[in-house]
N, C-alpha and C positions, 0 to 999 in steps of 0.2 A: 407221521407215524408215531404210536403211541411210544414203541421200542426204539430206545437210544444205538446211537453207532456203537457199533462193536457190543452188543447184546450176550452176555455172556449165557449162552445153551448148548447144547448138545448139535453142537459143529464141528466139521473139518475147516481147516482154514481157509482152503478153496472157497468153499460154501460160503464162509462168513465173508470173503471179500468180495465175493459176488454180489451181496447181501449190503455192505459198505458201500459199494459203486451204486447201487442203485439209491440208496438214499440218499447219496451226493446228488443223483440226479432228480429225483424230485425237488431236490430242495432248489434247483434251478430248472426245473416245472419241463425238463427233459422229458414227458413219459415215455414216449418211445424206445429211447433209450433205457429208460427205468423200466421200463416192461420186460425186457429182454434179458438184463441182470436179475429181477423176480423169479421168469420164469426158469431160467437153469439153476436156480436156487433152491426152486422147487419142486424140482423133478431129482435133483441132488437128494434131498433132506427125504424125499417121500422113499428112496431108495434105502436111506438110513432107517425107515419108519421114526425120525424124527417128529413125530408129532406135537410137540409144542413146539420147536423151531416154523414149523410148519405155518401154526396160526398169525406168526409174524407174518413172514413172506406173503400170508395170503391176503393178509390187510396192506399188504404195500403193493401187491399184483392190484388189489382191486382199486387203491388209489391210482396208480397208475394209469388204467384201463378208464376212470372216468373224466385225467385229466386229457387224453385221446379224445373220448366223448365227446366232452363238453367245447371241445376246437371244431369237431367235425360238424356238431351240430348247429353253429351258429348263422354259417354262412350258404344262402344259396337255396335252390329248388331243389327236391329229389331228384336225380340223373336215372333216366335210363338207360340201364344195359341188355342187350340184347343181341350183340354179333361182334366177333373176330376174340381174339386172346383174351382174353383180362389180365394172363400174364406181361403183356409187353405194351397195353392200351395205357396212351398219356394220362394220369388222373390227377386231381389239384385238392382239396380239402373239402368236403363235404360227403352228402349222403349217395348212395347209389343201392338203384333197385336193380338187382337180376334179375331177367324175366327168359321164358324162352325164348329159343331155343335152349338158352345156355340154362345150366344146371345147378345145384347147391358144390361139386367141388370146383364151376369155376366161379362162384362166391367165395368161396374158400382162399383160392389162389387169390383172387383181387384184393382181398385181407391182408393177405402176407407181401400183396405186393404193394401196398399200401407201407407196410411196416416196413418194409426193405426197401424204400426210398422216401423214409422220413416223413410222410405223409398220413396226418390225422382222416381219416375214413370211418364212415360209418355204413356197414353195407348190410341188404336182406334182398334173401331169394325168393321170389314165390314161383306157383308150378299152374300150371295150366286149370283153369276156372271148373271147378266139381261139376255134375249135373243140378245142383243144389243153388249152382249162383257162387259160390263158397272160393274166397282163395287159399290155397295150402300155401302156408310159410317153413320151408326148409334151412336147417342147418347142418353140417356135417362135420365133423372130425375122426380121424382115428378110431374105430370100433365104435362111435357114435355118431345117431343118427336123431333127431329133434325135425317132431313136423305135427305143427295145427293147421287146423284151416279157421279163415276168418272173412270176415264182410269184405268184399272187394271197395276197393275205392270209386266215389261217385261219379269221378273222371279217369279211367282206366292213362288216360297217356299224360294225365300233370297228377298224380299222386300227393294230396297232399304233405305237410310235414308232419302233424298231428296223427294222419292214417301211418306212416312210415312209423313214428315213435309209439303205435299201435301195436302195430306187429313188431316190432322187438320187445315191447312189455306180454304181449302171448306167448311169443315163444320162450322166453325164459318161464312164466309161470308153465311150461308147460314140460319143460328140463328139469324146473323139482317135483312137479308130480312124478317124472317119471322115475324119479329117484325110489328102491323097494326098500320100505322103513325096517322089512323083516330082516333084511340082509344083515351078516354083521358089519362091526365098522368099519374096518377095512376095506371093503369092497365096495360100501357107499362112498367114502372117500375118493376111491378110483374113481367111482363113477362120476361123481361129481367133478373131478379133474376132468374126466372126458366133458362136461356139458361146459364149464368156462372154455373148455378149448373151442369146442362148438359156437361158444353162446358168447363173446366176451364182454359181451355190452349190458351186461341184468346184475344189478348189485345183488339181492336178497340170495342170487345162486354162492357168491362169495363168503355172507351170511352164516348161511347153511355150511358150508365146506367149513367153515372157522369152526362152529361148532360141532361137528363130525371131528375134527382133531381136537379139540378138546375132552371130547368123550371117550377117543381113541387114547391120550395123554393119561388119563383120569383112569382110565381101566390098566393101565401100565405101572402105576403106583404103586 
């Protein structure tokens, strides 16, 4: 991170040790655990409308979030998912396709429950084949919903890795269109909060969110 430990801004101290723990933890390549100090740090500071504290944390959520990535994606074929929990399904380090039956919130849960047993995962939902040929890639969070449709894969039961890290570059391009540029900033900020929650694997969404709080900063002056 560009921001030194103990970053003097417009913190509570809570905040800031939240903020300290986590950079201890990248700096020993923890993300997981650095994700998790990120993101209370950031749901803290967006309560304060701390907007330049913000732009930190969101450069260290998003380092965090690609050293996850970059674990999950090295190893292994796409997995498919397709039946029983995803809350309580053994899972090991790599990628996994949700497919139906199951749905974008049990993508969602397989995320969290990736995170809550230390486990770097990279996961995407798609939804039953258009009349078009077409597959819909869904993601969900809290009040938001993220969904394109894109070329199916030319092997529907071994997906490749290439078509996998396909659909996660659409859906994210598709979390900042859906961002309304007319909105004030405030509220693009939220929303963009909701798409990292949704989307946590597309850097340029973090990007964007950094400068959303700087604009938000900058009109506060």
């Amino acid at each position: 991170m560009s921001a030194s430990r103990g970053q003097k801004v417009k913190r509570t101290k809570p905040i800031q040790t939240q903020v300290d723990r986590a950079v201890d933890a990248l700096g020993e390549e923890s993300w997981i655990i650095a994700e998790s100090h990120f993101l209370k740090a950031l749901t803290a500071s967006r309560g304060r409308d701390d907007w330049e504290g913000m732009i930190e944390i969101v450069e260290g959520l998003r380092q965090s979030r690609r050293g996850i990535r970059s674990q999950s994606l090295v190893r292994g074929s796409v997995r498919l998912c397709n039946e029983g929990s995803t809350e309580t399904m053994a899972i090991s380090t790599g990628r996994y396709l949700v497919e139906p039956p199951l749905v974008g919130a049990d993508a969602r849960r397989l995320i969290q429950s990736g995170r809550d047993n230390q486990v770097a995962i990279a996961v995407v939902c798609r939804e039953p084949l258009t009349r078009a040929g077409l597959v819909p890639i869904v993601a969900i969070a809290p009040g938001t919903t993220i969904r394109v449709q894109i070329e199916a894969p030319s092997n529907e039961r071994k997906p490749t890795t290439a078509w996998f890290k396909g659909a996660m570059e659409s859906l994210g391009e598709a979390a900042l269109e859906s961002i309304d540029p007319t909105k004030s900033v405030d509220r693009r900020i939220d929303a963009f909060l909701g798409t990292i929650d949704a989307i946590p694997d597309h850097e340029e969404l973090y990007v964007a969110l950094s400068e959303a709080c700087r604009e938000a900063h900058e009109q506060d002056e």
